[in-house]
ZAMARGU-4260 file (C-alpha; in steps of 0.2 Angstrom, whole numbers, plus 5000, padded with zeros to 4 digits):
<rodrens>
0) 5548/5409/5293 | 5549/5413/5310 | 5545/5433/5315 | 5552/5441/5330 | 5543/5453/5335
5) 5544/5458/5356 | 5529/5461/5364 | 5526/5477/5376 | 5512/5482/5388 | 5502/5492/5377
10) 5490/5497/5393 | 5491/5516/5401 | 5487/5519/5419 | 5479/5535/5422 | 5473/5534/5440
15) 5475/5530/5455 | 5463/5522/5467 | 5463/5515/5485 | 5451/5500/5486 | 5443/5495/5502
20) 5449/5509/5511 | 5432/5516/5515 | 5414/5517/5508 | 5408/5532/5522 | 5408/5546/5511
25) 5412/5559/5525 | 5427/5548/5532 | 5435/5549/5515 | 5436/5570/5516 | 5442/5568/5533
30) 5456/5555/5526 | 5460/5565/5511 | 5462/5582/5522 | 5475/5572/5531 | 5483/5564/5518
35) 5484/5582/5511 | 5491/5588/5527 | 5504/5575/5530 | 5510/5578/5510 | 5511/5598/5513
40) 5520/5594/5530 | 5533/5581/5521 | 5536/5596/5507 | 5538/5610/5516 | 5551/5601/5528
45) 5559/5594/5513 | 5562/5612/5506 | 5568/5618/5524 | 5581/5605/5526 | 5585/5612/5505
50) 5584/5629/5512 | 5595/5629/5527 | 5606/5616/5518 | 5609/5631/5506 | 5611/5644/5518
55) 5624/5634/5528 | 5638/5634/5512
</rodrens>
């Protein structure tokens, strides 16, 4: 008897981490206030190109 039976990845991932980036404590608030910076800059010129895009029709 053979049984088929498919095998799936049972693992969960539930965070993220950037190795080897830095050790320096202080250095990684200055990285993570730019990387903050740089998302809220991407987002809020994402929503004015949606904003003026909607204006415009």
């Amino acid at each position: 008897l053979q049984h088929s039976k498919t095998l799936e990845n049972q693992s969960s991932l539930t965070e993220f981490i950037l190795l080897g980036l830095t050790d320096v404590s202080e250095l990684k608030v200055i990285l993570f206030v730019c990387f903050l910076m740089l998302y809220i800059l991407t987002l809020v010129g994402n929503i004015s190109i949606m904003v003026v895009t909607l204006m415009d029709n």
